[in-house]
Structure formats: C-alpha cells, structure tokens
MARDODREN-291956 format. One record per residue (C-alpha): residue number from 1; x, z, y; residue in one letter. Coordinates in Angstrom, 3 decimals. Layout:
N
VONU   zaza          x          z          y   kevex
VONU    NUM          X          Z          Y       A
...
This chain:
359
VONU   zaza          x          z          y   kevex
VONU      1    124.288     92.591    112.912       X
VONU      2    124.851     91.571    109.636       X
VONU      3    128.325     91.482    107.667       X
VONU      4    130.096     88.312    106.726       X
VONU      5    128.201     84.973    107.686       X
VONU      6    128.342     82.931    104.410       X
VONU      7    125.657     81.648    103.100       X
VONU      8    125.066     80.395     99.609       X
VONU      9    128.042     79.613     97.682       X
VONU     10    130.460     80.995    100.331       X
VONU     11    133.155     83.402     99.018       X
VONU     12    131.816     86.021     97.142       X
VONU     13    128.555     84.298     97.192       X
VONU     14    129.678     81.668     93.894       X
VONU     15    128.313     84.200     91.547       X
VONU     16    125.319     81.472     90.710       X
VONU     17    123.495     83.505     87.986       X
VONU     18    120.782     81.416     85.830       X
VONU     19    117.868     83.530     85.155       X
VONU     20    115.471     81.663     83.850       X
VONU     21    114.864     78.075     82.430       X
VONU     22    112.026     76.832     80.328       X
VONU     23    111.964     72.906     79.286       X
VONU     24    112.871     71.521     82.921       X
VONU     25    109.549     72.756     83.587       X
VONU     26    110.690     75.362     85.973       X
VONU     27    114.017     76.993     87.052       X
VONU     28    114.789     80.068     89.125       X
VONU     29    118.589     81.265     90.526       X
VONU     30    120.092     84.624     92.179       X
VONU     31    122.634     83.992     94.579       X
VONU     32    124.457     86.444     96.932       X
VONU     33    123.482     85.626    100.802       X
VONU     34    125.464     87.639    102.752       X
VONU     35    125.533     91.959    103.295       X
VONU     36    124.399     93.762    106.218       X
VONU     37    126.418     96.232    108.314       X
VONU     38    126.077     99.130    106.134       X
VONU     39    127.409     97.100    103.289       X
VONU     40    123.746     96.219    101.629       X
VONU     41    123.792     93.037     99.458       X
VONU     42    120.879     90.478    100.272       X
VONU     43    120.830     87.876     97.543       X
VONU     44    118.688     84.414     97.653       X
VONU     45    116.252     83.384     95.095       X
VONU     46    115.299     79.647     94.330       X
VONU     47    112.682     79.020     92.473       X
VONU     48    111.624     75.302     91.281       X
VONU     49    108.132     74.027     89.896       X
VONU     50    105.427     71.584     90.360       X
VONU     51    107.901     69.695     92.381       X
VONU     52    108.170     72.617     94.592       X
VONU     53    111.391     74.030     95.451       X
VONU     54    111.626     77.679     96.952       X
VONU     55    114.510     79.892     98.636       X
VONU     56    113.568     83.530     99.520       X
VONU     57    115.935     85.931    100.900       X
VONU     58    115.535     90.001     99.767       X
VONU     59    116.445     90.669    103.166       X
VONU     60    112.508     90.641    104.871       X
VONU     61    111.041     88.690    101.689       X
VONU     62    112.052     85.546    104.183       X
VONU     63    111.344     81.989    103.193       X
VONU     64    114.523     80.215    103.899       X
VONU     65    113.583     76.849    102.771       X
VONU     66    110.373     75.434    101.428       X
VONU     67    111.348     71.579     99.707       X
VONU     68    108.419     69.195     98.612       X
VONU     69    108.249     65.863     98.079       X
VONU     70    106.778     63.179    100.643       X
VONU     71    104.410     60.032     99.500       X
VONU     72    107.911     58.197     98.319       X
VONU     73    108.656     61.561     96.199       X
VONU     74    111.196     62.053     98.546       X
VONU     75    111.996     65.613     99.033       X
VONU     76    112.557     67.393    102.369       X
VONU     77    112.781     71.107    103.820       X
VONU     78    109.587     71.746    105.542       X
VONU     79    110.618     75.353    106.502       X
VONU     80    112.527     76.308    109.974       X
VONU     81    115.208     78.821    109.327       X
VONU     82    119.050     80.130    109.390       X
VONU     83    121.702     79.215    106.878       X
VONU     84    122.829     82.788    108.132       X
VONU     85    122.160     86.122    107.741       X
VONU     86    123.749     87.257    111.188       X
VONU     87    120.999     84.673    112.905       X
VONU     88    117.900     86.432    110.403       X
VONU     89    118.972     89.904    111.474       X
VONU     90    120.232     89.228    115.210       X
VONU     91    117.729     86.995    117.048       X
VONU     92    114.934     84.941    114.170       X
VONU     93    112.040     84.498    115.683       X
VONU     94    110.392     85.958    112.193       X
VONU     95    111.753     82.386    110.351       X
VONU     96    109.597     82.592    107.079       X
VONU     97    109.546     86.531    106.957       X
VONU     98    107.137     88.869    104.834       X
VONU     99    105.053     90.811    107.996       X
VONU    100    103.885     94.375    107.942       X
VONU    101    102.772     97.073    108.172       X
VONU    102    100.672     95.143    110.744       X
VONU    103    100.853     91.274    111.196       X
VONU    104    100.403     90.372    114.786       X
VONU    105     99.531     92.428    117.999       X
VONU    106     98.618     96.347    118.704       X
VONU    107     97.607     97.062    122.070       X
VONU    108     99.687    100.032    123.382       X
VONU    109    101.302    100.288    120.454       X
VONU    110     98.705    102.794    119.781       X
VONU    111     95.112    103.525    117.607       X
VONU    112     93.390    105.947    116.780       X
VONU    113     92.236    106.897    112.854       X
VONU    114     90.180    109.592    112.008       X
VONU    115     90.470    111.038    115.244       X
VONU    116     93.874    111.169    115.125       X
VONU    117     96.194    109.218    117.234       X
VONU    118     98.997    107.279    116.485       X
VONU    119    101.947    105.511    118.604       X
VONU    120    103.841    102.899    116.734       X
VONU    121    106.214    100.945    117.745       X
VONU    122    106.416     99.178    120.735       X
VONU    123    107.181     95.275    120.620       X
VONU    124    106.824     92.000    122.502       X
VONU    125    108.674     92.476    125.403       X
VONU    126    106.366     94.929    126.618       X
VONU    127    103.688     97.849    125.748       X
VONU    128    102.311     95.748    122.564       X
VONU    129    103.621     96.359    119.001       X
VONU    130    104.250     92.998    117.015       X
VONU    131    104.236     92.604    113.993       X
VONU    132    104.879     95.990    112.236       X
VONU    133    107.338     97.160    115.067       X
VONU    134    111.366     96.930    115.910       X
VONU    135    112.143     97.051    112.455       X
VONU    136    109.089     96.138    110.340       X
VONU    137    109.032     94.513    107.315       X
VONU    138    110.863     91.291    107.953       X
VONU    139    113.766     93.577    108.661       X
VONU    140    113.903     95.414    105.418       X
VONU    141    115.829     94.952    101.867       X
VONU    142    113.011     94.369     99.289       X
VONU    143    113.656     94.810     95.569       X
VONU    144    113.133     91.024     94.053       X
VONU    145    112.218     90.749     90.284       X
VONU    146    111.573     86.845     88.626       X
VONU    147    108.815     86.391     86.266       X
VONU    148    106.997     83.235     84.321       X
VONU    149    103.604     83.192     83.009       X
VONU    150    102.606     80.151     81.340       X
VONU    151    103.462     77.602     83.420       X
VONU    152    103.692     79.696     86.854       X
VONU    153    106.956     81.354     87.665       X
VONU    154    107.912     83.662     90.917       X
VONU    155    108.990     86.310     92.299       X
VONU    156    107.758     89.779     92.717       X
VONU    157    108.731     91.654     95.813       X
VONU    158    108.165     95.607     96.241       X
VONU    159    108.898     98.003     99.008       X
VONU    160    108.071    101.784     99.330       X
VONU    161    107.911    102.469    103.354       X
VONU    162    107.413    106.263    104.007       X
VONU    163    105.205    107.876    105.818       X
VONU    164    105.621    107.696    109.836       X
VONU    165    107.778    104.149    109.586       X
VONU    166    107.368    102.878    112.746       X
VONU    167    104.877    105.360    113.476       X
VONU    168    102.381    104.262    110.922       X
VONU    169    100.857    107.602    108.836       X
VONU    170    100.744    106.939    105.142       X
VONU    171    103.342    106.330    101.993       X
VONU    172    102.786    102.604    101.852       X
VONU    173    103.515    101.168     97.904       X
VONU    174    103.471     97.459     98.799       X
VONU    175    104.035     93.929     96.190       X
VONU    176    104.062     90.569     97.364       X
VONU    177    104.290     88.099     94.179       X
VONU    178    105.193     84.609     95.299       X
VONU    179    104.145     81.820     92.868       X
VONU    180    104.815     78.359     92.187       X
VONU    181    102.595     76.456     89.755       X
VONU    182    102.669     73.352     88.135       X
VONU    183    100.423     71.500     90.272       X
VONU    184    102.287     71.657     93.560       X
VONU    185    101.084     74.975     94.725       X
VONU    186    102.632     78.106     96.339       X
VONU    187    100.484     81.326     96.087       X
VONU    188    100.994     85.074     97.797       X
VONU    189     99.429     88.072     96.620       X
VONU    190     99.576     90.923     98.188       X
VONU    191     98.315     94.893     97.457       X
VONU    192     99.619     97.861     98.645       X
VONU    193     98.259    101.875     98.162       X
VONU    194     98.879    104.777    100.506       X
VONU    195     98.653    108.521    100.309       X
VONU    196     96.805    108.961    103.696       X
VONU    197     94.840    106.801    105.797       X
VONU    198     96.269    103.869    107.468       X
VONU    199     96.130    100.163    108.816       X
VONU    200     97.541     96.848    106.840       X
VONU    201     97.964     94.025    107.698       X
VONU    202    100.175     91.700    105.893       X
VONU    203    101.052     87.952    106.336       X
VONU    204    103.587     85.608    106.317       X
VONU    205    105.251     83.547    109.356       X
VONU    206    106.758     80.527    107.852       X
VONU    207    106.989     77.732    110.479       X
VONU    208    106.092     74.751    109.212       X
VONU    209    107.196     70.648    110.001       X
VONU    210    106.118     68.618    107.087       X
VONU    211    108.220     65.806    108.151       X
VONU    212    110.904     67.892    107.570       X
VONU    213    113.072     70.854    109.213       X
VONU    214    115.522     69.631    112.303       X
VONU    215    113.192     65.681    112.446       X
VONU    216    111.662     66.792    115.827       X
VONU    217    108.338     68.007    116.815       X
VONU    218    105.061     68.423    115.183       X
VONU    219    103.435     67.016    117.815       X
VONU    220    102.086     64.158    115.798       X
VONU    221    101.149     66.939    113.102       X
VONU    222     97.275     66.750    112.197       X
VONU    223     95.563     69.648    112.037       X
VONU    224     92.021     71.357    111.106       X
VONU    225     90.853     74.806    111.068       X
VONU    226     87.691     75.710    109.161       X
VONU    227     86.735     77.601    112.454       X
VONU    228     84.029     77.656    114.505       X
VONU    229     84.809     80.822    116.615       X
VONU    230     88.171     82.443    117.894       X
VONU    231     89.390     85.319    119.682       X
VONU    232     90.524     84.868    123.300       X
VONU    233     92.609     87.390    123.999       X
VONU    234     94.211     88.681    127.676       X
VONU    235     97.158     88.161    129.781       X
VONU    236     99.434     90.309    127.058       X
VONU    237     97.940     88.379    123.875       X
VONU    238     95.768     90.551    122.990       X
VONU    239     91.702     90.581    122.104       X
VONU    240     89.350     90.749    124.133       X
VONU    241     86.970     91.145    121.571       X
VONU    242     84.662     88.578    121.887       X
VONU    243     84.147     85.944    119.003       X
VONU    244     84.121     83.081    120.996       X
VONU    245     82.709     79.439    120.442       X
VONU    246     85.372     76.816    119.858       X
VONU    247     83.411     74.077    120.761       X
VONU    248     84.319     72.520    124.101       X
VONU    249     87.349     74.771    124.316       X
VONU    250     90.799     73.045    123.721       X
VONU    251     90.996     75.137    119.948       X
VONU    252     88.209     73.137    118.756       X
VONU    253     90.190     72.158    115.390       X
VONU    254     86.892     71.842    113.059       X
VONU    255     87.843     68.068    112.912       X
VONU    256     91.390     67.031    112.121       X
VONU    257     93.457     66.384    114.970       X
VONU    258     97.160     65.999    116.568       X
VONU    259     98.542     68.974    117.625       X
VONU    260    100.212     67.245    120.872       X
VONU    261    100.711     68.943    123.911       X
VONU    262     97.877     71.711    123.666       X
VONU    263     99.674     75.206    123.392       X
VONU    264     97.881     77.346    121.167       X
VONU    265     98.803     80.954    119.586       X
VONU    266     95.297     82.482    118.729       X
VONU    267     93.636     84.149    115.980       X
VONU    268     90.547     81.603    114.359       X
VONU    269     87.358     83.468    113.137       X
VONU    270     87.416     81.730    109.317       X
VONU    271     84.070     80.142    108.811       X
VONU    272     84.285     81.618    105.110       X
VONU    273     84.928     85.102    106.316       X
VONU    274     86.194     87.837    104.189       X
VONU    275     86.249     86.678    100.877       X
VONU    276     86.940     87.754     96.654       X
VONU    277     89.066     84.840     95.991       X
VONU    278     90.548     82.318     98.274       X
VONU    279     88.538     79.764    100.661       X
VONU    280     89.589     76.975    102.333       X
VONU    281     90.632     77.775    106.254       X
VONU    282     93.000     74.938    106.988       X
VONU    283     94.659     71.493    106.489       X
VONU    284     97.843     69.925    107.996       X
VONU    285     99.100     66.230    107.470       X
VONU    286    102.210     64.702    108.944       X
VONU    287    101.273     60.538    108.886       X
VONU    288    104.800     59.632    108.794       X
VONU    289    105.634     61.220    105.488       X
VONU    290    102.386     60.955    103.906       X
VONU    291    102.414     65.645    103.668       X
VONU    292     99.378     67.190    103.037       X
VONU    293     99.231     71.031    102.862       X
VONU    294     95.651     73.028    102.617       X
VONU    295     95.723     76.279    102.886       X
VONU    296     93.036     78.417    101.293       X
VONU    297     93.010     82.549    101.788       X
VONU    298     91.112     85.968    101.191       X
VONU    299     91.425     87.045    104.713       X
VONU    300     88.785     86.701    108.233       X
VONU    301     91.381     84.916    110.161       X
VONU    302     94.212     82.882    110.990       X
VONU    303     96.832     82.441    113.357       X
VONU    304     97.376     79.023    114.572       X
VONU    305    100.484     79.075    116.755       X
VONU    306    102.032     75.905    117.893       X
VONU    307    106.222     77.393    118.280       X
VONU    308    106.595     77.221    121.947       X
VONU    309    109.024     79.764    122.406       X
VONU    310    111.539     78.453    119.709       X
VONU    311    114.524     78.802    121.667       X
VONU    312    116.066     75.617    120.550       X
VONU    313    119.074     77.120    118.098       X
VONU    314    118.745     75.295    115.773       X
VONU    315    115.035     74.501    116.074       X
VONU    316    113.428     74.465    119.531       X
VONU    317    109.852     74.452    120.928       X
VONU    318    107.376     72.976    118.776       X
VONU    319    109.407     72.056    116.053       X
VONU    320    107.417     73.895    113.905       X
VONU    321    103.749     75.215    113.310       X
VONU    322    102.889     78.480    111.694       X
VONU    323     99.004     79.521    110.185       X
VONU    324     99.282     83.061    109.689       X
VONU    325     96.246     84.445    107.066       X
VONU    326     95.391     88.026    108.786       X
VONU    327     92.562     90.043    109.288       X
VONU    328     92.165     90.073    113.638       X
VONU    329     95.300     91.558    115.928       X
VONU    330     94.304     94.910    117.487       X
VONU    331     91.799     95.571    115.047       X
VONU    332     92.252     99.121    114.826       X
VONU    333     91.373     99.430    118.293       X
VONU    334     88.223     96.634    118.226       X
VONU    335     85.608     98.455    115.853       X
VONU    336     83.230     95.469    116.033       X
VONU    337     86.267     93.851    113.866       X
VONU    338     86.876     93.767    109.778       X
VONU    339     88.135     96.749    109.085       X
VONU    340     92.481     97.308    108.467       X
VONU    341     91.707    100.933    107.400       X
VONU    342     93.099    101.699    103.496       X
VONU    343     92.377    104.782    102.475       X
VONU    344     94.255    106.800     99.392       X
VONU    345     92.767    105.792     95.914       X
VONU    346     91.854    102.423     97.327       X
VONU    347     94.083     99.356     96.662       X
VONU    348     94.946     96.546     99.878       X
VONU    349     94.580     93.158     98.109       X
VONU    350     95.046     89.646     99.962       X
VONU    351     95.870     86.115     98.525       X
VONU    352     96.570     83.190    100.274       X
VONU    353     97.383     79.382     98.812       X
VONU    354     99.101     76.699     99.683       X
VONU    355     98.493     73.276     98.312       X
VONU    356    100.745     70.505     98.684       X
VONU    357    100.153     66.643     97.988       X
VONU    358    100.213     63.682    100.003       X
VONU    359     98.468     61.404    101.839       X
C-alpha cells in the first residue's frame, strides 16, 4: 500500500517545480504525488500543448488525467483514474497504466521459446497471466525525463527490468516517449532491447469517456474499428486461434456505431496489419460534446473492451472504454500469430497516435 494519500499539492507535495516554458506554446510541471511503502517518491508530470493537457504518474507510467477541449472549447478529463496513490497501488483496475512485459492474456502463465519453457506469472483470478504479471509494469517506478523538439514536448519514460521478472528470460532496456504536438495529438513510442530471447508486448490501458470522467456511461459513445476479423477466445479469455469474421457477429464495428449494451473485451485483427508507421485502426465520437479521437498504430491488433467490471469506486461499469494497440494475447503459445519474440541485437519498436478534434 502506498504511503501518505495526498495528491497534488498536498503537504509535501507544494514543491510545484516549472521545467519548461516556451511562448505559451507549451508548458510541462513536476509535482510530488505521494511515496510508496518503502519510502519511494512518485512525482506527477503535466504536460500542456495543442490544447492538450496531460498528467502522468512515474509510478507505472499511468495516465492520470487526459484534458481536451469539446466543440465549445470547453475542456474536460476524458481519463478514469485515482486522485490517490493508495487506490493506483491497492486495487486500479490498470487506470491509464504503461503495460508490459506482455499486454493482455498468457494461457497458463506459461510458453515455450527456443525449446525452453517458461512460467510467468500467474494473473486474472486464475491460471492466466495478465498483463505482465502481479507486479508488471504498471506497478513499477519509471525514471521520467521532459523534453521539447520544435513544437512537440513530452516525456521520456525508461525502465531496466532484469532478467527472470515475473518469470520472463531476458534484461529488458525499455522507453516509452509520450508526446503532445501542436495539432491536438498524443503519440507513444515504444522500443525496448534484451540480452536473451523473449516476448513484448507493450500497450497502454487508458479508459476513455470523451464526455468527460465521472458524466456517466459511454453507452452513447460511437465507435468503429478498422476490423474485419477478431479473435474469439474461450471461457478464460483466451484465443482460440481462429481469425474470425466480424460480420454478422455482435463486434462488427467496421461502421460507426453506439457502444450500448453489447459487452465486448476482444482483440480486433487490424485491417492494416503490421505496419512501418502508424495506420488508422479506430475512431470514437461522443455526440453530446462534439469529441472525436482516431487512433492510428504500428501494431496487428487492438483491444476493444467496453469496462464492465469497473467496480463503481469512483467510476463503475461502462464508464469508460479502453482500445488497447497490441500484437494478439497468447501469442507465444499461437504460432499461426505475429510474432512477440525479440531477440538480442534486435530493437522492439511500436507507435501508436491519438488524434483529437471535434465533431
């Protein structure tokens, strides 16, 4: 559990420290969060451009809050999260976290590489691994650094996890640079090396409600998926490995349309595939507010799932959305799948966008 539950601006926390500023164009601010039971410091960063405001936490590389304007230039939260640390570490539901090493599902918590095999760890309530294991990524202390270039500015996140974390084989060297531009978009790159062979997977699990954190549902939320097949997947959530058809299945999303009452937590086969740069996979409007966001990535697949187990404290189920870019869960054990394998002298790389405008 983590140590003393202020959050910005609580005691201790009014250090505000003013890193960077460039003609109003764009501003970014360190601020100390709260510190975890062995006395480690998590700060928050906010970063500001385009008319983007964004407020990442070292602690799991975490998106705490995500502010854009609506079609009145009106600007609202469309992030779920905490105001405290206690809630990130004790019981989030992976609020706006930084997955890895492996977003999404293992079966067995187990794979074989090279003939070896390996047992990670085990997750989800049962003999699964989720995302990266008990304590993956979105539980660890990242070292933050700000940078601008030209008229972008970020942050640059980098973790070392050693070899056997969770199980997984391999020194993993892993950046994630998040980037705000001028034109109302927010950009992840990621790349990571290893010194033995391995699986990656990384993503982030930002839930999303355009209309605006703590409004209500997104059940009016419109969304499309440049999809045509998916993965159904078994009992436990995981692949079955077919690629199936989406059309006259209830995950048809090729044409925009409300989320409502359909549950949905599956991986979408990206028309585009794996690409060099990023390629449109999806598109979410909220009508009320006049929110648009497009999302355009590197990777095979995404994972469309609609929040039905929010718990309801603060945000309950279906008050948010998330579209995690990934390559397929379980692909180490599905060889008919892109491959997760990185290998030493060969460099993980994975961008995904976000654009954000209005309707």
């Amino acid at each position: 559990m983590a140590a003393g539950h202020q959050g910005p601006g609580a005691a201790g926390g009014g250090r505000l420290r003013r890193l960077q500023q460039a003609q109003g164009r764009f501003l970014i601010l360190k601020e100390f969060f709260g510190s975890l039971d062995d006395g480690t410091k998590v700060d928050i960063w906010t970063v500001s451009n385009g008319g983007i405001t964004l407020k990442v936490l070292s602690y799991g590389g975490i998106v705490q809050s995500l502010e854009v304007p609506d079609r009145d230039g009106r600007t609202a939260n469309v992030s779920l999260g905490f105001d405290d640390l206690a809630d990130y570490v004790d019981r989030s539901p992976f609020y706006g976290a930084l997955i890895g090493r492996y977003g999404n599902r293992i079966a067995g918590a187990a794979f074989t590489l090279d003939g070896v095999s390996y047992e990670v760890s085990a997750t989800d309530g049962g003999p699964n691994s989720l995302h990266g294991g008990e304590q993956g990524f979105d539980k660890r202390v990242w070292a933050v650094e700000p940078f601008t270039s030209g008229t972008d500015t970020g942050l640059v996140l980098r973790r070392t996890s050693p070899d056997g974390e969770m199980g997984y084989p391999g020194t993993l060297e892993v950046e994630a640079v998040y980037t705000l531009t001028a034109d109302g978009r927010w950009r992840i790159d990621y790349t990571a090396t290893t010194d033995r062979p391995t699986v990656v997977n990384l993503t982030n699990h930002t839930y999303f409600n355009l209309a605006g954190a703590g409004t209500g549902t997104v059940h009016d939320h419109l969304v499309e998926v440049a999809a045509a097949r998916y993965t159904p997947v078994d009992a436990t959530l995981i692949p079955t490995g077919e690629l199936a058809e989406v059309a006259g299945t209830p995950y048809d999303f090729r044409q925009a349309r409300a989320v409502g009452s359909q549950a949905v937590d599956h991986n979408f086969v990206l028309d585009a595939g794996l690409t060099d740069r990023p390629t449109h996979a999806a598109t979410v409007t909220d009508p009320g507010s006049g929110r648009v966001m497009a999302i355009a990535t590197t990777e095979p697949g995404i994972q469309f799932y609609t929040g039905d187990y929010l718990d309801g404290r603060p945000h309950g189920p279906r008050d948010g959305l998330c579209l995690e870019t990934q390559h397929f869960p379980d692909s180490p054990n599905h060889p008919s799948f892109p491959s997760t394998v990185l290998r030493p002298g060969e460099t993980y790389r994975s961008a995904t966008v976000h654009s954000f405008g209005t309707a």
